[in-house]
N, C-alpha and C positions, 0 to 999 in steps of 0.2 A: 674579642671575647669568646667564649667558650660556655657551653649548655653542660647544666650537670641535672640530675636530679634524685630526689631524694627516696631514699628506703622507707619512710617514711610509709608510703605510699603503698607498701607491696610486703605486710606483715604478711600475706596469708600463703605467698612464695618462699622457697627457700631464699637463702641470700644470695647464693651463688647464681640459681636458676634467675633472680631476679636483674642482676647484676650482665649478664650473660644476654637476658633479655634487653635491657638498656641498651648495650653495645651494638645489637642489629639492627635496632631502631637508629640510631645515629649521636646519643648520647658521649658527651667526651668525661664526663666525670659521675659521681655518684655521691652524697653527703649520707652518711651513714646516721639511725636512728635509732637511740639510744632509751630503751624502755623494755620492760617484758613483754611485750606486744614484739619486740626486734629482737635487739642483743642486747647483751647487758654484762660487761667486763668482768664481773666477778665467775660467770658458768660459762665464760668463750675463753676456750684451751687453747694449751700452747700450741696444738696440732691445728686448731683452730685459724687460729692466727697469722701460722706460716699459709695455711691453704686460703688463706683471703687476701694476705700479699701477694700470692704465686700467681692468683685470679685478676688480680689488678693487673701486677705488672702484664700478664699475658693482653691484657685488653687494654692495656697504656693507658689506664684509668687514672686520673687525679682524684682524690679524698678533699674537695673544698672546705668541708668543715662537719663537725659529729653533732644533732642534734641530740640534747640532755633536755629530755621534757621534764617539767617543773619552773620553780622560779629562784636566784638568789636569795630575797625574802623569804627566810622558812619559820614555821611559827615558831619555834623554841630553838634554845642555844644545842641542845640534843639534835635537832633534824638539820642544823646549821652544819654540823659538825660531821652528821653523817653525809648530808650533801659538799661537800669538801673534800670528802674522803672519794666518794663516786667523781668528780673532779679529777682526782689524783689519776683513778684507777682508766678515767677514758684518757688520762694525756698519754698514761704508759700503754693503749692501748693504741694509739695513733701511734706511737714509735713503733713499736713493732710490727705494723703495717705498714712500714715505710711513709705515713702521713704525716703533714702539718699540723701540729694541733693546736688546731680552731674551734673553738669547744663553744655553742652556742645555748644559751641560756634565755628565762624569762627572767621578768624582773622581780614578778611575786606579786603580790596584793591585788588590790582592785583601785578604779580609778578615782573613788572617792577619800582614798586614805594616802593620797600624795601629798598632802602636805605635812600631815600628822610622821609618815615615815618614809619620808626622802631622803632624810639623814639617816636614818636606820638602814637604805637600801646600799648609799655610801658606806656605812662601816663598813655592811655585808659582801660587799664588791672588794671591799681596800684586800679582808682574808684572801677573797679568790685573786687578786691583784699578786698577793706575795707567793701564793701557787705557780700563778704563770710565770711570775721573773723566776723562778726555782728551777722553772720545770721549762724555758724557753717557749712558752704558749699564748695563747693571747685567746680570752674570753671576751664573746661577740654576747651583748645586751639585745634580745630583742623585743620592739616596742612593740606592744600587742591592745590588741581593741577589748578593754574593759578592766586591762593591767592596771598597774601604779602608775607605767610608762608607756601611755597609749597615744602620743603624740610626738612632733617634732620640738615642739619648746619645752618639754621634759627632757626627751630625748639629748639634747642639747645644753639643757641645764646640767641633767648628770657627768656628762663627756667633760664637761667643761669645770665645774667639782672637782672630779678625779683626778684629772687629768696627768692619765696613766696610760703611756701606749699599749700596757698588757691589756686593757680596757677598751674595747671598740664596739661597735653596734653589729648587729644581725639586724640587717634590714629588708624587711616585707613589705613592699610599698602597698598590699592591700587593707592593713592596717590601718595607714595614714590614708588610705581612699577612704576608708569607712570612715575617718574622722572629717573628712569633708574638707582634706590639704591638699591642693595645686598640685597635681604630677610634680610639673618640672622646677618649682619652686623648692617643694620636701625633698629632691633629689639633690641639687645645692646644696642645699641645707647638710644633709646629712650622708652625703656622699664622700666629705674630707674624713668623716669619722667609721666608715664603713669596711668590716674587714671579711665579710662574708653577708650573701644573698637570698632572700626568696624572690619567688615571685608565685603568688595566690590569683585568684580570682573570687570575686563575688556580686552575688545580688541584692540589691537596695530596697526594701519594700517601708509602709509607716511602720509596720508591726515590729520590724528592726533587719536582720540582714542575714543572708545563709552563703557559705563558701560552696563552688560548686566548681568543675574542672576549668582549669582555663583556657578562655576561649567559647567559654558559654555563659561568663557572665558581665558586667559594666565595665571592665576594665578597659582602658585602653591601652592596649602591647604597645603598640609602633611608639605610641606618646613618650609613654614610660622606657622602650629603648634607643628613642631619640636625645632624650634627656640624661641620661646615662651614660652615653656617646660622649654630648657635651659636657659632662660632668669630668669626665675623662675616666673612666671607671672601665676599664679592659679585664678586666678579672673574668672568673663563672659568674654567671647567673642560671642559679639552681631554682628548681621547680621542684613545691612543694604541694600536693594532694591533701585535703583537709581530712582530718577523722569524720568529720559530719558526712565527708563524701565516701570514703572507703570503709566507713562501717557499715554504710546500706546495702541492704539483700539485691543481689543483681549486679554489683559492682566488680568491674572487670577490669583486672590491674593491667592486662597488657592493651589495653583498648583507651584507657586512659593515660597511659603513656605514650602511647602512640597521635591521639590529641593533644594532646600537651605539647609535642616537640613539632607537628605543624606548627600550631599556633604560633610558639616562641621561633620557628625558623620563620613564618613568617614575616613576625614582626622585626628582628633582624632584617631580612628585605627590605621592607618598607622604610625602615628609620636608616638602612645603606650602613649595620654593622656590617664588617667585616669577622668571619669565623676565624679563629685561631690566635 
């Protein structure tokens, strides 16, 4: 397996300075974030473009997959339609960066309206379905805490519906911690359907729960990459910074990077991955 992590993380750097930054630290890949907050395909030039290929390859970077924040679910057949189009616009966006395009998505709604539009979530997936076979891509679902699809037996219901290989899951196993699912059972589970990674951290309180860097909160790494091991799951596992964390005044992106790839080299140790 292989450590990437995500831009996500480091709006407030350039791309390249951040990208550059990863690379010293020991990072092998970087999942690109896709928002006006990052980039955004439609104002990133051709000059552009060539000069973030040129920066990969010099740093023998992998592109594991482009985070599209929002969700499939969009309220109206208008924002469907523009989110399909932004779709379009990050897969030609991975080509010309020489990347795989793995285009990670939410699901949309909230958790109480799963059953009302889980067929609706289906249609809206089947659209982005005929994009990626178009466009050789594959759109990663992910299950998010207070989504539509905030668990593994959603999660699993959908895959299983579709059942479309352009269709795979983005999987955060902090999500399914916060739903109070087994490490190494939800890794099982949804590891045969998984085509791209997070990996969060968070804290548990009654009041409800806050994401905070990983390695300073309930998680267990080694667990969760022992189980991943056995899952047979050799791919990235990319490292993702929450906005609840990177929005706070004081927040130091390369200090947080630098925690984060402890952590996860540790937990590699511990659970006896092998790098590479």
């Amino acid at each position: 397996m292989k450590i990437a992590y995500g831009t996500y993380a480091t709006p407030m750097m350039p791309l390249e300075e951040s990208l550059r930054m990863m690379a010293n630290i020991g990072y092998e890949g970087a999942e690109m974030a896709i928002s006006p907050k990052h980039i955004m395909p439609e104002s990133f030039a051709s000059s552009q473009r060539s000069q973030l290929k040129k920066v990969l390859e010099e740093l023998n970077f992998v592109v594991p997959g482009f985070l599209v924040l929002g969700g499939a679910l969009s309220g109206d057949e208008d924002a469907h339609r523009k989110r399909l189009s932004l779709i379009r616009q990050v897969i030609e966006l991975a080509k010309d960066i020489g990347a795989k395009p793995v285009i990670s998505t939410g699901s949309g709604g909230n958790t109480a309206g799963w059953d009302a539009q889980k067929n609706s979530l289906v249609h809206a997936l089947e659209d982005y379905a005929k994009i990626a076979s178009e466009e050789g891509a594959i759109i990663a679902v992910e299950p998010h805490v207070h989504a539509m699809v905030d668990r593994s037996e959603r999660a699993l219901w959908l895959m299983k519906t579709i059942d479309n290989p352009c269709i795979r899951l983005h999987f955060d196993i902090v999500h399914l911690f916060l739903a109070r699912e087994p490490i190494r059972e939800t890794v099982q589970k949804l590891v045969p359907y998984t085509a791209h990674t997070h990996i969060t951290d968070a804290k548990i309180a009654d009041s409800g729960f806050e994401f905070v860097l990983l390695g300073t909160g309930e998680l267990d790494c080694a667990e969760y990459m022992r189980a991943m091991k056995d899952a047979g799951w050799d791919d990235f596992i990319t490292i993702e910074v929450s906005a609840m964390v990177w929005s706070k005044e004081g927040y130091d992106p390369i200090a947080a990077a630098k925690l984060s790839y402890k952590t996860i080299s540790y937990a590699f140790e511990a659970a006896g991955v092998t790098r590479g």
